[in-house]
N, C-alpha and C positions, 0 to 999 in steps of 0.2 A: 418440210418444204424441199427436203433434198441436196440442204449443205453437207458439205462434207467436213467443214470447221468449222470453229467456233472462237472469238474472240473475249476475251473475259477484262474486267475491268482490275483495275492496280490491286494488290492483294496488302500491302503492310497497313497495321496498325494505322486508322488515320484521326483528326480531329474531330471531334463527337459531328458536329454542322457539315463536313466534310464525305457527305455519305457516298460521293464518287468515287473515291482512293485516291485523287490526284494533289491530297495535300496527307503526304506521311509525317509520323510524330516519331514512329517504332517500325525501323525498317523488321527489326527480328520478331514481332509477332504481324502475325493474320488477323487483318480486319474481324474481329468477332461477329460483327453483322452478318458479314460472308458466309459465317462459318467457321470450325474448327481444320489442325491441320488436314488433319486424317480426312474428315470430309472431302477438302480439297482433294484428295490426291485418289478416293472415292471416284469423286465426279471423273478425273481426268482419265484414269482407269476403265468407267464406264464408257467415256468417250470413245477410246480404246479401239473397247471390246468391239465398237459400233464404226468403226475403220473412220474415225471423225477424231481432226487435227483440232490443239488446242492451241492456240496465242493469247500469251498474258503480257495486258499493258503494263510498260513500264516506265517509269520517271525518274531523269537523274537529273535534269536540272533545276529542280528545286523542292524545300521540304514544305510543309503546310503554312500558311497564314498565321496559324494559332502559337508561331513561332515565334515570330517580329519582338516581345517584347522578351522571352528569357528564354536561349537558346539552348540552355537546360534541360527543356522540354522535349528534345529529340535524342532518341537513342539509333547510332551511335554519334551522329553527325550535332553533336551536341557545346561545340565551341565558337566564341565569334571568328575567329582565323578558318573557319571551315566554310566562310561565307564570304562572297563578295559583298564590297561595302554599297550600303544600298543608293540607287540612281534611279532617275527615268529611264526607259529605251529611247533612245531617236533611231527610230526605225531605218533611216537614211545613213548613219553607221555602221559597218557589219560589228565592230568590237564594241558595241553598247547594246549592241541587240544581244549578245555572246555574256558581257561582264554585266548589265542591269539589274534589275527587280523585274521583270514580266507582273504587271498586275499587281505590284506588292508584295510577292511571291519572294520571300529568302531565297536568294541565288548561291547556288553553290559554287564552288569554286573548285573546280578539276585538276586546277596546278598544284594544287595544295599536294602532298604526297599523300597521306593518309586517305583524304573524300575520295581521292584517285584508286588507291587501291582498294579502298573498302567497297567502291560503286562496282568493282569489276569484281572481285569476289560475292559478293550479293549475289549479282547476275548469275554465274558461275554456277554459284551454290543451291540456285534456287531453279533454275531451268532441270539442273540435276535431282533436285530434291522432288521433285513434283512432275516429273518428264514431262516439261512443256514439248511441243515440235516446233514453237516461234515466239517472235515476242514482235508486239507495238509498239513502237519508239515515239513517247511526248515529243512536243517541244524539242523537234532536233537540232532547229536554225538558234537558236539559244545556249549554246554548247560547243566549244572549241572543235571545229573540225575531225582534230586528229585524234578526239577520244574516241570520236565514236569506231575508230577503226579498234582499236583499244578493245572496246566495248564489245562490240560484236563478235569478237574474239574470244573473249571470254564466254560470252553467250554459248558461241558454239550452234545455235543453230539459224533459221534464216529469221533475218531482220526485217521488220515493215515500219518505214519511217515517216513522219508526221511533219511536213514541211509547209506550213496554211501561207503559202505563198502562190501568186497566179503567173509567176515567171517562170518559163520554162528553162534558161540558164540556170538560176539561181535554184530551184528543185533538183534538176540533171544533176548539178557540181554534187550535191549529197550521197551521188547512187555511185560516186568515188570509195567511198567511207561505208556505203551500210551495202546491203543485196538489192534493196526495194524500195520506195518512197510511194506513198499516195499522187494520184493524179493530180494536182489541186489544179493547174492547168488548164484540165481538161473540164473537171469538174464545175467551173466558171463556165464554159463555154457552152456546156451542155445543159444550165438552169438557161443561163441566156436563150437558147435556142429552142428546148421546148418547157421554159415556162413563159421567157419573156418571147417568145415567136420571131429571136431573128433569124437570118438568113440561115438554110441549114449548111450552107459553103461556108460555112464558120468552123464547124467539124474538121470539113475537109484544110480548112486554111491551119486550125489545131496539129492537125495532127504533123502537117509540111513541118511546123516549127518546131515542132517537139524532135521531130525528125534530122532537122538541122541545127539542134540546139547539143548543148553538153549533158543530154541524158544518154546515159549509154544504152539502156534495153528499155524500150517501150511496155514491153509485150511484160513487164516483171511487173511494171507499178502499177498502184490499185485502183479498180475503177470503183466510183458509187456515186451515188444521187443527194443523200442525208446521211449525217452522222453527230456525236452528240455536241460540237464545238459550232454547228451552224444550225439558225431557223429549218427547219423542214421545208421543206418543198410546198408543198400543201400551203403553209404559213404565208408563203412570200408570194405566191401566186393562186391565192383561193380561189376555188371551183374549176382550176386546170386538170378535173381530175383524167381525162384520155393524156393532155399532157401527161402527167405524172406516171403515166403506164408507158406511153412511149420513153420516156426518161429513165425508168426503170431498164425495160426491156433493150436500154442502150448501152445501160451502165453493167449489164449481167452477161451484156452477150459481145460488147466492145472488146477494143484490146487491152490485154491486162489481167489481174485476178479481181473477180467481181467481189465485190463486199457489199454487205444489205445489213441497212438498221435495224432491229427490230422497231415494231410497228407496223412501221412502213406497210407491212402486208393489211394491220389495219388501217391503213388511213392515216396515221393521225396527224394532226395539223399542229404540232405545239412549235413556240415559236424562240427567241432567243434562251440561253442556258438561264433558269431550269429550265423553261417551261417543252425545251425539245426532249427531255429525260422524263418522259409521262413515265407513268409505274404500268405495266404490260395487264398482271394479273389476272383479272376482272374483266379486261378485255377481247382476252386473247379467245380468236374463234376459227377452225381449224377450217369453216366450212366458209369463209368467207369471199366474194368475187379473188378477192387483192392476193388473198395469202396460196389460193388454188394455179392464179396465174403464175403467181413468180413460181408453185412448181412446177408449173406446164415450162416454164424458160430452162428450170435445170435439169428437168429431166431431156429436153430436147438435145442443149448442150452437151449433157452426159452422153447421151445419144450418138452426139454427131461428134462429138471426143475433138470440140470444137479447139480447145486449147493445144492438139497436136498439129494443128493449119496454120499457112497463112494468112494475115488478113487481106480483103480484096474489095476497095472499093468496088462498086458494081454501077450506080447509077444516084447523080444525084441532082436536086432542082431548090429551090429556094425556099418548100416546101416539103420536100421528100427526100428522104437518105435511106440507099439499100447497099450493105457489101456482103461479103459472108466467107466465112471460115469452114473449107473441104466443103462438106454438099451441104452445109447448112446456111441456104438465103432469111436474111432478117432485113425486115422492109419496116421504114421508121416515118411519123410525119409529125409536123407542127402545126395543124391546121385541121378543118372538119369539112373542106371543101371536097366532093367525091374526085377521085384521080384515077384515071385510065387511060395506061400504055402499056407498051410492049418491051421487054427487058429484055436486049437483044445479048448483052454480055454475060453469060452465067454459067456457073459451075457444073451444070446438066449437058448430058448428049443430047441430040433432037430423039425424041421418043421417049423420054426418061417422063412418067406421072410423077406430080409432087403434090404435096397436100398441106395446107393449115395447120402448125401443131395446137392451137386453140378452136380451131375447129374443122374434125379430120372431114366432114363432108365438102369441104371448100378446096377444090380438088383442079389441075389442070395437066394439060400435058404440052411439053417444051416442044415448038416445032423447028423448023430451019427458022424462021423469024425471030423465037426465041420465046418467051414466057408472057403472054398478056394478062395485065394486074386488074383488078378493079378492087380500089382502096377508098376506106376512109376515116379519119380520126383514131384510129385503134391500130395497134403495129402487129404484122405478120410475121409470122415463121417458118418458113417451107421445110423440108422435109422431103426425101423421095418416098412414094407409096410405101416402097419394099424396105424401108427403114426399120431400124430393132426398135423405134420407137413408137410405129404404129402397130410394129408386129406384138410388140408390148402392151399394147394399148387393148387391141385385139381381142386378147389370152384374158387381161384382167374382167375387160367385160364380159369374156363368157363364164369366166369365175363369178361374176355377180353375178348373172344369170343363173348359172347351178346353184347357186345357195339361196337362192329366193325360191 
């Protein structure tokens, strides 16, 4: 499909029922499920070789469930003084959200000296051991601020942090401490907007805040649609499926670094944890509408080396959102009602032809007026004609042509 990473799930030893990684027993062995080490370090190698970044999730505040009753059970984090004594969260706390049980979940405890240094050598030893180029940060808001600067450090390389919060302050304050945080902000705004069909001036009102808020770099945090902590998209909003393309195609080509679940390219609808963690397998089909389009998004991207631009709103209505990054225009709706104007503000000269990255015969050229649209339910990509990506596009089809 055209990523250039890949994000893999928690690697230690974990509780047999616990087939996620997110409840470790044995920080020092590798999930046997996953694989041996050597494998591991196979795959990441192969990655490699395929100029494809790897991020492995990681968890330090807390060890498995299967722990609760004999702390014995966990190597090396295997004493009660290595754990906060266990509580509810009251979310409305920050130090109970920080010192609780999440879930049940054995809390660690970071003051401890030992969990302290152990969590950071881990890190350390294990991005080195297996040359990760990033890691996924759990449950970050769970977790003494100042570790994570700690943490990161150790790491040594860039940080992506997990904040399932919809405040834009309270996200921002993190990207103090790590490099990156997930959008969740934004993320909110955007199932709003094209699954529940609010206003799309909600985007724009997102991003003002985000803007004015204590995040420091927009343009670092992650964008995405579904991931394995929330219902699918599909799940909460069934049969939204043009929705669910423009959502994608918002989340891929927005600000930020896109991240995409698997599935997704299939469809699938599964709905709170497990049921969003379906098993791919069996399913997986290379040839499908969902999995063709999102690479028609990255190849365009790639394309238009969208991430070296700024972003530019271009035109937006209660209904329809269009900005675009250098000459790449992406045009978004929430709605299936047909839409035609003329997009007087855009990144083209008058005389410049643009065309469809999903379908290059859908073609027009920019006058003094500016770019007249005819839209609907399905989100656009423009492109100028003479782009490396139709010129791309071009070449391969007359490659399938000589070989037939």
């Amino acid at each position: 499909m055209g990523f250039d990473a890949i994000w893999i799930s928690p690697i230690p030893h974990n509780a047999e029922a616990d087939y996620h990684g997110y409840g470790a027993l044995d920080w020092e062995k590798v999930n046997e499920h996953f694989g041996t080490e050597d494998e591991l370090k196979e795959l990441v190698k192969a990655c490699h070789d395929r100029d494809i970044w790897v991020m492995l999730d990681v968890v330090a505040n807390h060890s498995s469930y299967f722990a609760n009753a004999d702390f014995s059970n966990v190597n090396p984090l295997n004493k009660p003084e290595y754990y906060h004594t266990n509580c509810d969260i009251d979310f409305d706390d920050q130090w109970s959200v920080e010192n609780c049980w999440l879930s049940g979940l054995p809390d660690l405890d970071q003051s401890n000296d030992f969990v302290r240094s152990y969590l950071k050598k881990w890190i350390k030893e294990t991005v080195s051991r297996f040359d990760f180029d990033g890691i996924r940060i759990d449950t970050v808001p769970h977790v003494p601020k100042d570790f994570w600067t700690e943490y990161g450090e150790a790491a040594g390389v860039f940080q992506m942090g997990e904040a399932f919060n919809g405040d834009p302050n309270y996200v921002g304050d993190y990207q103090n401490y790590l490099t990156a945080l997930f959008n969740y902000p934004m993320f909110f705004s955007t199932r709003d907007v094209y699954g529940g069909s609010q206003s799309m001036y909600n985007l724009r009102t997102r991003y003002d805040e985000e803007a004015n808020s204590t995040i420091v770099n927009i343009d670092v945090l992650g964008s995405f649609m579904d991931n394995h902590d929330n219902a699918r998209f599909l799940s909460v909003y069934p049969g939204r499926d043009n929705g669910f393309k423009n959502a994608v195609c918002f989340a891929l080509t927005a600000r930020g670094i896109p991240f995409f679940y698997y599935g997704d390219e299939q469809m699938f609808s599964g709905g709170n944890d497990p049921a969003n963690r379906e098993s791919l397998w069996d399913a997986m089909d290379t040839g499908s509408d969902m999995y063709k389009f999102v690479a028609t998004i990255n190849q365009a991207r790639q394309s238009a080396e969208g991430w070296a631009h700024d972003y530019v709103e271009r035109y937006v209505l209660d209904d329809f959102f269009a900005y675009s990054f250098g000459d790449m225009l992406v045009l978004t709706t929430n709605s299936d009602r047909h839409i035609e104007l003329t997009l007087p503000y855009l990144p083209y000269a008058s005389g410049t032809e643009v065309c469809n990255v999903f379908d290059s015969s859908d073609c027009d050229t920019v006058d003094d007026d500016g770019l007249d649209i005819s839209f609907e339910s399905l989100p656009k990509i423009y492109l100028p004609k003479g782009s490396e990506f139709f010129a791309r596009a071009e070449a391969d089809s007359a490659i399938k042509i000589e070989t037939v």
